[in-house]
N, C-alpha and C positions, 0 to 999 in steps of 0.2 A: 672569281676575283671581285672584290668589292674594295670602296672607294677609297679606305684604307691603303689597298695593296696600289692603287695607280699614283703614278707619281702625280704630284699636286698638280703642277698645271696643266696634266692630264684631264684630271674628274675637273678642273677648275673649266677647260674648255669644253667637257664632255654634259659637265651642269648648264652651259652656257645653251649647246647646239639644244638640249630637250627643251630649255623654256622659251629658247624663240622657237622652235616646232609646235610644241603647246600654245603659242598662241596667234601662231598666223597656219598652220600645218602643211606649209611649204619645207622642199629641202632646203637645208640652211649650206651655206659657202663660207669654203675659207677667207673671203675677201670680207663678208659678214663680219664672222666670228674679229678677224684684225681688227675693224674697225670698233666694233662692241664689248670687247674683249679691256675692261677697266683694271683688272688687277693685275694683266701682265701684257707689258710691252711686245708684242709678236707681229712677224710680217707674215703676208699670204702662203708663203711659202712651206714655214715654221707650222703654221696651222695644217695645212696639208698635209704633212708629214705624220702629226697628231693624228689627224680626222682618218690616217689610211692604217695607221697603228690601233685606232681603237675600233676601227671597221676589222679588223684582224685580228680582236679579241672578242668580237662577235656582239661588241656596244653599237655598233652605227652601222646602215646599210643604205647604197647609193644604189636608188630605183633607174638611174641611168647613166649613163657613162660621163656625159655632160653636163649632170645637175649636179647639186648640192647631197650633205646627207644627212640619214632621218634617223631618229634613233630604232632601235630594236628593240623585243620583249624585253631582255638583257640590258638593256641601257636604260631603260622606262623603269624597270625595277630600280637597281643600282638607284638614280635618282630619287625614286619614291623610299628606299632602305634611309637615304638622307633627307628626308624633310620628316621620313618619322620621327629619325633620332631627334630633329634640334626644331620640330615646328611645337609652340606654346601652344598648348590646349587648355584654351581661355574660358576660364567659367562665367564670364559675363554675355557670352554667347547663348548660357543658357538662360538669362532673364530676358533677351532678345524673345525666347520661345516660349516663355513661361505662359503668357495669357491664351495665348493657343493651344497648349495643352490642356491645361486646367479649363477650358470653359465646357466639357462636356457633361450631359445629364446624368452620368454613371454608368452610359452604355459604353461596356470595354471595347466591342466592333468600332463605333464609332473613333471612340479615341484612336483605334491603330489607324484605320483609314485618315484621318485628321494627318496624324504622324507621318503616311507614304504622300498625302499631298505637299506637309511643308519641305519636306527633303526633295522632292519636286520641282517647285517651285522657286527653290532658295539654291538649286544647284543647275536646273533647267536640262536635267537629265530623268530617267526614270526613277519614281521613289519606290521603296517597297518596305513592307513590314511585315514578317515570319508571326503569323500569331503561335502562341505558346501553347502545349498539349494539357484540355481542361484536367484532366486527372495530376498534371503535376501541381495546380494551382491551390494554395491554402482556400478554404471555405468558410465562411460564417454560416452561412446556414445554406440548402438546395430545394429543390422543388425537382416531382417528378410528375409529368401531365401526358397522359395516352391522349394522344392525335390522332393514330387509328390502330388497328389489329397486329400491326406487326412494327409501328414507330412512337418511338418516348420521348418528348422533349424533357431536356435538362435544365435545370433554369439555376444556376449556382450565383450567390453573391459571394464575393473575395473576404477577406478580412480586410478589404480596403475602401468597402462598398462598389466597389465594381463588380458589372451585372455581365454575366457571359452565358449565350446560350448555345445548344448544341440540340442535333436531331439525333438521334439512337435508332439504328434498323436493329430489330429482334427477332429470333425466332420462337421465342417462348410467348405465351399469351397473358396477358396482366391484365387485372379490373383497373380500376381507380382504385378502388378502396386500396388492395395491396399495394398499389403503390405509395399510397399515402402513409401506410404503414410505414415501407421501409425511408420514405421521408422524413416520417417525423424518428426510426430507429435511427438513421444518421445522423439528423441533428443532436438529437439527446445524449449521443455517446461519441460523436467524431466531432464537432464543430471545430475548429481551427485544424482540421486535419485536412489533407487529401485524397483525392479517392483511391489513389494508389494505398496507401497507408490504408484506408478500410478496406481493401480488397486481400493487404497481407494479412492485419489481423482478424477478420470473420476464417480465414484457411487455417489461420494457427488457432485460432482459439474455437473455431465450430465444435467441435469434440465436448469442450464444457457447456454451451451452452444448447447444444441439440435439442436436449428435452423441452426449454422453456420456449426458445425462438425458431427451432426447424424448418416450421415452412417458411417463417419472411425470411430466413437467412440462407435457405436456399433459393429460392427464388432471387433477392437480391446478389448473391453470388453468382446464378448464370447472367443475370442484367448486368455484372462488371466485367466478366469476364467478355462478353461480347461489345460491350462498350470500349476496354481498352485492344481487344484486336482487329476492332472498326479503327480506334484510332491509330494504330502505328502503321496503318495503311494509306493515313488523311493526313495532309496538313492546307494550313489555310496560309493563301497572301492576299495581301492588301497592295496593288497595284497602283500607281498612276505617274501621268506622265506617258503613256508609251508615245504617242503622237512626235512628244518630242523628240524622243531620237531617231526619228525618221525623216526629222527636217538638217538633221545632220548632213554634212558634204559625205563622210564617211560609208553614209550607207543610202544613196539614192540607186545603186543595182536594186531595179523593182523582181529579179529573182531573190535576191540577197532580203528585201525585205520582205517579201512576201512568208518568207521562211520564217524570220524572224518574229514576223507577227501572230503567224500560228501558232508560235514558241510562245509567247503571250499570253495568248487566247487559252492553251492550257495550262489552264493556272493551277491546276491540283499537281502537273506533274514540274512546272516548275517551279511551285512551291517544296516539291521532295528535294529537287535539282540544287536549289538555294538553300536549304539545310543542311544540305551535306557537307558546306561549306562554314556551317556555326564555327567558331572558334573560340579559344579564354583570351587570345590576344585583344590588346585594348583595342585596336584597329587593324583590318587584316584586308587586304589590297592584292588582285588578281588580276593580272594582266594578260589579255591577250592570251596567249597558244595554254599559259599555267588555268585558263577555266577548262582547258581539254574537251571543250565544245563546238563539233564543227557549224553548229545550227548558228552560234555567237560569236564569230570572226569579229575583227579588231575590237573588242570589248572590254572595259577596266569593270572591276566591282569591288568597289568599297563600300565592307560592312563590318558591324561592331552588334554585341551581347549585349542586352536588359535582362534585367529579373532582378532580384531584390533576394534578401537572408541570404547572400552568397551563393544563390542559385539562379542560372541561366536558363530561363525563360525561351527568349527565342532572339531573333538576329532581324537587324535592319538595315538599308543604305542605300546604294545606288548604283543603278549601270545605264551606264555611256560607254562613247567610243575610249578606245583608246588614249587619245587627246583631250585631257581633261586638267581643269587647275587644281592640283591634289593638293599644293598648299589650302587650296581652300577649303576643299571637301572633305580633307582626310579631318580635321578638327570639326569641322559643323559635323561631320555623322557621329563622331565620338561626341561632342555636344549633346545632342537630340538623344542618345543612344542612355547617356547621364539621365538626363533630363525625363524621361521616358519609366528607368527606374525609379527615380526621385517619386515620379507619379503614384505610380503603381504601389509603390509603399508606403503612402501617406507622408512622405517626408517632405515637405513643401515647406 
């Protein structure tokens, strides 16, 4: 059932009890709602009747028999389904962020990390940033540099001048020289391409050029192939902020966070965890029991897509409790999310 199907002064007092919950996180009372209640004339009464009918479509739930009542995943949603429809997502939000994005040296690390501070900061929940898989990334040009006997760094600049590096575990043995070979073969024949894209075409087209390039082009061929199934085993976040939702009322069970901060700590797994949840939606909002996380009880996570040429990159946003001003958030991460791509593509 969504707010369509409830009769208006239904969602009109069911809008009401989430944003006094959202900002005090007490149960809210039908004596409350009377009083608060500007768009329709109602006695305590009137409201109680409401509040026990939409506890009975499973939008509201009373933690005691003598309190007030709080909304539900179901009722948290519904709300948040209406402030997507009708909240303005203000592009002037994004000149608010421009000089903080743009001031970094062309290290693309940097810049995500920069990005999961100000979503941070500006929301006072956890910020995070999905870095995106180097093989999907257009290149201007790469670099390959042996570190030791069995690891490669990758040193790739974008077509946007962002610099992204990455460590390669191999099992094959490489000099410099060859790799500098297959360095300067990529550049000379792939530049604005991806490493995906030279890894289909060196498979399709090996055959023709066997005789002249064989050994760089096998060789560079097992380096991608180990390269991309390092990567779809890896991903990276940019974390910050956790401090703060531990200063939440929500989560001082020191079992509760103890767990959660472990959750944290491994950041490679959940960074797999928060990918899974990439979407094409402009902004995509998970509440509560829908993260289907028991490690992350009462949690909201709003996050939204960057990438640029119509291709998604990777995902950014925030998580806190439950209780969160989504009016607010839900447009600054779509914001930052804009702003983010804007970057990345030279579009400034």
């Amino acid at each position: 059932m969504y707010f369509e199907q409830l009769r208006e002064k239904d969602a009109s007092i069911l809008n009401l009890i989430v944003e006094l919950y959202l900002r005090t996180g007490k149960p809210v009372s039908s004596g409350t709602i009377a009083q608060k209640s500007k768009k329709y004339s109602v006695s305590s009464a009137t409201v109680r009747n409401i509040m026990a009918g939409l506890e009975k479509e499973g939008f509201l739930f009373q933690p005691h028999t003598s309190s007030g009542r709080i909304p539900t995943d179901n009722g948290l949603r519904l709300y948040v389904k209406q402030v997507i429809e009708n909240v303005v997502f203000a592009d002037q939000v994004n000149q608010f962020f421009s000089e903080d994005m743009t001031s970094q040296s062309g290290d693309f690390n940097s810049l995500l990390m920069n990005i999961s501070k100000i979503l941070s900061e500006y929301t006072d929940n956890i910020g995070f940033v999905i870095s995106p898989k180097l093989s999907h990334i257009n290149f201007r040009n790469i670099r390959l540099i042996k570190i030791s006997e069995n690891r490669v760094m990758v040193i790739l600049v974008t077509t946007q001048n962002l610099v992204l590096t990455e460590i390669v575990e191999t099992s094959y043995y490489f000099t410099q020289r060859e790799l500098d070979r297959a360095t300067h073969y990529i550049n000379f024949n792939f530049s604005g391409k991806n490493l995906y894209f030279v890894r289909d075409f060196i498979l399709k087209e090996l055959p023709r050029y066997r005789s002249d390039y064989e050994d760089i082009i096998n060789r560079l061929t097992v380096f991608l192939k180990e390269y991309l199934k390092q990567e779809e085993t890896e991903s990276k976040v940019f974390l910050e902020g956790t401090a703060k939702l531990f200063e939440k009322v929500e989560f001082l069970d020191p079992r509760l966070m103890h767990s959660m901060f472990e959750k944290f700590e491994q950041k490679a797994k959940l960074a797999k965890l928060l990918s899974d949840f990439i979407s094409l939606d402009r902004v995509k909002v998970l509440i509560g029991s829908e993260l289907n996380l028991p490690d992350l009880p009462n949690c909201s996570l709003v996050l939204s897509h960057y990438g640029y040429e119509n291709k998604t990159l990777g995902s950014l946003g925030i998580i806190g409790p439950r209780r969160i001003p989504y009016k607010k958030i839900i447009p600054l991460v779509d914001s930052v999310a804009k702003r983010l791509s804007s970057t990345i593509s030279n579009k400034q």
